[in-house]
C-alpha positions as CSV (number, residue, x, y, z in Angstrom):
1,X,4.8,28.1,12.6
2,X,7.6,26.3,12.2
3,X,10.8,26.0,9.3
4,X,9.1,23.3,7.6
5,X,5.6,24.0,8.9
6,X,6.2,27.4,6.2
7,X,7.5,25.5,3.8
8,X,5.0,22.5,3.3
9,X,2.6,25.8,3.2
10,X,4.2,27.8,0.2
11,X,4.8,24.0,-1.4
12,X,1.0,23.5,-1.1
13,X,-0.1,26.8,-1.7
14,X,1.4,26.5,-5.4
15,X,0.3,23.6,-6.3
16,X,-3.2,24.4,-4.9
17,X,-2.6,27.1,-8.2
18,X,-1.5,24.7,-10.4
19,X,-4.4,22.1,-9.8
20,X,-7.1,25.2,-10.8
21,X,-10.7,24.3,-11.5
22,X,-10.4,21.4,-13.2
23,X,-11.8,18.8,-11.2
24,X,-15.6,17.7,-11.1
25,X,-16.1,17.6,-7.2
26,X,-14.0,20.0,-4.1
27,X,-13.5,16.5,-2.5
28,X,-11.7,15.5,-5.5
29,X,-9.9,18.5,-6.0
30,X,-8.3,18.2,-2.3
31,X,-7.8,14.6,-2.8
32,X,-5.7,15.1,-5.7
33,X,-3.9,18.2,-4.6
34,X,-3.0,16.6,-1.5
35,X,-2.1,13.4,-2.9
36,X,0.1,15.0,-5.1
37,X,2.3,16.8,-2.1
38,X,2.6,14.1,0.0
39,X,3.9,11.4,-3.0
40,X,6.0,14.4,-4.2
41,X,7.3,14.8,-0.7
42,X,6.5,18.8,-0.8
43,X,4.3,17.0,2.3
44,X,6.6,15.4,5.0
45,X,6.1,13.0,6.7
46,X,4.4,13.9,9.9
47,X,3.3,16.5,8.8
48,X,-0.1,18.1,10.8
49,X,-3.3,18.4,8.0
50,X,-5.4,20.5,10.1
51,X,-9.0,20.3,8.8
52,X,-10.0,24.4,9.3
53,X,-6.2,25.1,7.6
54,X,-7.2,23.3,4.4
55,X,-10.3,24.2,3.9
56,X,-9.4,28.1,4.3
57,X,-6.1,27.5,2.0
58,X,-8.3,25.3,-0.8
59,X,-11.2,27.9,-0.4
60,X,-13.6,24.8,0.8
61,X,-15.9,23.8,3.6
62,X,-14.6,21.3,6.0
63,X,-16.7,18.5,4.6
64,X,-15.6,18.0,1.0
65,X,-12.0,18.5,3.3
66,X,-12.7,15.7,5.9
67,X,-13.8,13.3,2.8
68,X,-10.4,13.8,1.0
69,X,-8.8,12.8,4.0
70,X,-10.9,10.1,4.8
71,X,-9.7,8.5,0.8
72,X,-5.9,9.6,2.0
73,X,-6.0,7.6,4.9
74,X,-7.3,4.5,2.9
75,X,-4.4,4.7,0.5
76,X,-2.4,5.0,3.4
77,X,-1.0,8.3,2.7
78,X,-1.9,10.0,6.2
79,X,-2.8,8.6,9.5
80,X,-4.9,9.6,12.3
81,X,-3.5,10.5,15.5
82,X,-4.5,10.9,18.8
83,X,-4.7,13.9,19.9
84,X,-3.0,15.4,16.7
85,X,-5.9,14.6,14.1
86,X,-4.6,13.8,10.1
87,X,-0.7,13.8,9.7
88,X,1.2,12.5,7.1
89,X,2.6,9.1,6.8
90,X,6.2,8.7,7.6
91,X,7.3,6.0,5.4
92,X,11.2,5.8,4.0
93,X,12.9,3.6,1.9
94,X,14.7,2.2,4.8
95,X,11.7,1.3,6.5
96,X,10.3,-0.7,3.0
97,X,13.7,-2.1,1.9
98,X,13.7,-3.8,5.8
99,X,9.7,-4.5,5.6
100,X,10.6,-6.5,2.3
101,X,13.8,-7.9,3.3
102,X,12.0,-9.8,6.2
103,X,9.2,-10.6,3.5
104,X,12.1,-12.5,1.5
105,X,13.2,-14.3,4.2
106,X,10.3,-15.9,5.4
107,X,7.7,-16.4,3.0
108,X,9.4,-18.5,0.5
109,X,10.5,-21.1,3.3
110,X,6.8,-21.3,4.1
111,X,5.7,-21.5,1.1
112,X,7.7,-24.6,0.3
113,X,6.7,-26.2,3.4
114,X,3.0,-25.3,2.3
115,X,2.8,-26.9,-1.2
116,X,3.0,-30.7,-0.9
117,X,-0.1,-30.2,1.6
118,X,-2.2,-27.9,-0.2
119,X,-5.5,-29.4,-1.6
120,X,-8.6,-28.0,-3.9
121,X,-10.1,-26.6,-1.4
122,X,-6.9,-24.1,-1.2
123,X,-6.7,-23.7,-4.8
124,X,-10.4,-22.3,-5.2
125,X,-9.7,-19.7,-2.2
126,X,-6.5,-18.3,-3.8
127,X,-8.2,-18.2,-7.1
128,X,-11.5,-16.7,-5.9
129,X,-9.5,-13.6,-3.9
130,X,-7.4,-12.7,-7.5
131,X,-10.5,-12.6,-8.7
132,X,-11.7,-10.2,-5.8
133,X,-8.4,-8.0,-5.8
134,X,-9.6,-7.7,-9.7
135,X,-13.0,-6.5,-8.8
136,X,-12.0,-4.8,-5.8
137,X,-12.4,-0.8,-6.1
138,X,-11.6,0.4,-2.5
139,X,-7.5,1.0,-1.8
140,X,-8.3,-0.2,1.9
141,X,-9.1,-3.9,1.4
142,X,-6.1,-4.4,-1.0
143,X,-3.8,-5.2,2.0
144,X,-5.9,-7.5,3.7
145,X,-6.8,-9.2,-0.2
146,X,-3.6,-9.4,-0.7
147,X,-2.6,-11.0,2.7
148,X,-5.6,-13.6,2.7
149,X,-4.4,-14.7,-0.8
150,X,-0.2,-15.7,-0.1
151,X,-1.7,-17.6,3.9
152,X,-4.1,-19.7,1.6
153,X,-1.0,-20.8,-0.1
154,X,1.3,-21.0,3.0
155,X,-1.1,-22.3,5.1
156,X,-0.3,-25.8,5.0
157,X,3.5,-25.3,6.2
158,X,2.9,-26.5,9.3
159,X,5.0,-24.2,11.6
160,X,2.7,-21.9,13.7
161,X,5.5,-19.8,14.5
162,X,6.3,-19.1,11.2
163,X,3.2,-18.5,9.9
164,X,2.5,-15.8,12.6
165,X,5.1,-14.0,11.7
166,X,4.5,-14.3,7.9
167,X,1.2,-12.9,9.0
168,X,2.1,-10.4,10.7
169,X,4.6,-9.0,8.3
170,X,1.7,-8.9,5.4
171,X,-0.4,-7.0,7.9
172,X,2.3,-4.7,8.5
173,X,3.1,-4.6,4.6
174,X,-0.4,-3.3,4.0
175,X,-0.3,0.7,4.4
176,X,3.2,-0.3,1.6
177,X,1.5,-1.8,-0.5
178,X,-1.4,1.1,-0.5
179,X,1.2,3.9,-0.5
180,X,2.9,2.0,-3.3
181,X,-0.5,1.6,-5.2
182,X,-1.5,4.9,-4.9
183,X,2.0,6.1,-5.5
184,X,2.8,3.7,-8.9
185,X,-1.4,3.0,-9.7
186,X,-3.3,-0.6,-9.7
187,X,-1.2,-1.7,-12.7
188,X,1.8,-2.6,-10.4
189,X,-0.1,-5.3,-8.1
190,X,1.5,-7.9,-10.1
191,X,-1.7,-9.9,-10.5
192,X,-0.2,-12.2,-13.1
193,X,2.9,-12.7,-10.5
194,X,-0.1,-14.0,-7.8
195,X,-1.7,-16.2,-11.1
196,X,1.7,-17.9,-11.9
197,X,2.1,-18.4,-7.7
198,X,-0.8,-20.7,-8.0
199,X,-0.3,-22.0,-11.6
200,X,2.9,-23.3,-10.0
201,X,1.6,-24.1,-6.6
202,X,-1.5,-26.4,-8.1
203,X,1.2,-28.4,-10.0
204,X,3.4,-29.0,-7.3
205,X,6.3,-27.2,-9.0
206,X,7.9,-25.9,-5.2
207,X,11.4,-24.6,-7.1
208,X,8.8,-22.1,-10.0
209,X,6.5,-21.0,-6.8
210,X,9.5,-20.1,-4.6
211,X,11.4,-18.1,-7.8
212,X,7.6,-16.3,-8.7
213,X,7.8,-15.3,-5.3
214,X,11.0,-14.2,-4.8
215,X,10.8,-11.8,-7.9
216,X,7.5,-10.8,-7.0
217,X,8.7,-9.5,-4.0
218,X,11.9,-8.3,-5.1
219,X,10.1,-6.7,-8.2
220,X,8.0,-4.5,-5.2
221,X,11.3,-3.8,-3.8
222,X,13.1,-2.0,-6.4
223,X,9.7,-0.1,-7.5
224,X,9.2,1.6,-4.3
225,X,12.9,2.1,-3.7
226,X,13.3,3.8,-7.1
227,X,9.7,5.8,-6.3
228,X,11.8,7.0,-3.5
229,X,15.1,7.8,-4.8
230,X,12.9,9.7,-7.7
231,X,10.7,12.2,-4.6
């Protein structure tokens, strides 16, 4: 076992202590123990979460184990590998500050492109997926909610190119905005940010929309780069 390998062990060892009995399910218990380490950091990234490791160290069977993960890897706190299994994310505040630099750079050009074009039709399909990402229990469909929401407003730009790789940026954004979720809680998806998006988009106001934006974005920014410096 190696350096780290020991000390991701001890880290989760102790707080395996701490957490005690006080959780109605095992599945939950893991889940929130393990949480805990990896949005801590006593986890590392790439870390290796070897199924028959945790469930002798949390005194479990492998089911309530392979559950917890299962709930992890929808918040986007560990991954699956191939021929690894369940490892820990490896996500830094380099790799968000650049993933939300690109964000700030694109999508407020196409969403002023978008807005003289966009009709009712638009309107109702941003306002019926706030109204989903309200409802929505499950972590995992947040990203893809979230995404489905800024194309109907950006939809209309009328530059392919630039729309692909708006797209492609919110799908890569997703397993952020999941970590940062399950890292900060539902609180800080700034639904009222997406409301005033399409208050402003609906009256043709491009110079509000684009501002909304920007600090909605930039708001995202400095939350999970101060979750970061605080690890």
């Amino acid at each position: 076992m190696s350096r780290d390998s020991e000390v991701a062990s001890l880290s989760l060892a102790g707080l395996i202590a701490a957490s005690g009995p006080r959780y109605r399910t095992a599945t939950e218990f893991v889940e929130a123990t393990l949480r805990t380490a990896i949005l801590s950091g006593s986890l590392g990234g790439g870390t290796p979460l070897r199924q028959e490791d945790l469930a002798e160290a949390f005194g479990v069977s492998r089911m309530p184990v392979r559950e917890a993960l299962r709930q992890l890897e929808a918040q986007a706190l560990i991954d699956f590998v191939p021929h690894k299994g369940a490892v820990v994310t490896e996500i830094s505040a380099s790799d968000a500050a650049d993933t939300y630099a690109i964000r700030l750079a694109l999508e407020p050009a196409a969403f002023a492109l978008s807005i003289p074009h966009l009709n009712g039709e638009d309107f109702t399909r941003a306002a019926d997926l706030i109204a989903e990402m309200d409802a929505e229990p499950d972590p995992s469909r947040m990203g893809e909610l979230n995404r489905r929401f800024h194309m109907s407003l950006y939809a209309r730009a009328g530059r392919p190119r630039l729309l692909a790789l708006v797209e492609g940026q919110l799908a890569a954004f997703d397993r952020y905005l999941r970590f940062h979720l399950a890292a900060k809680g539902r609180e800080h998806m700034s639904q009222d940010d997406h409301r005033a998006m399409l208050d402003a988009a609906r009256s043709g106001d491009t110079a509000r929309a684009g501002a909304v934006l920007k600090s909605h974005i930039g708001t995202a920014a400095a939350t999970i780069d101060r979750f970061f410096a605080e690890r």
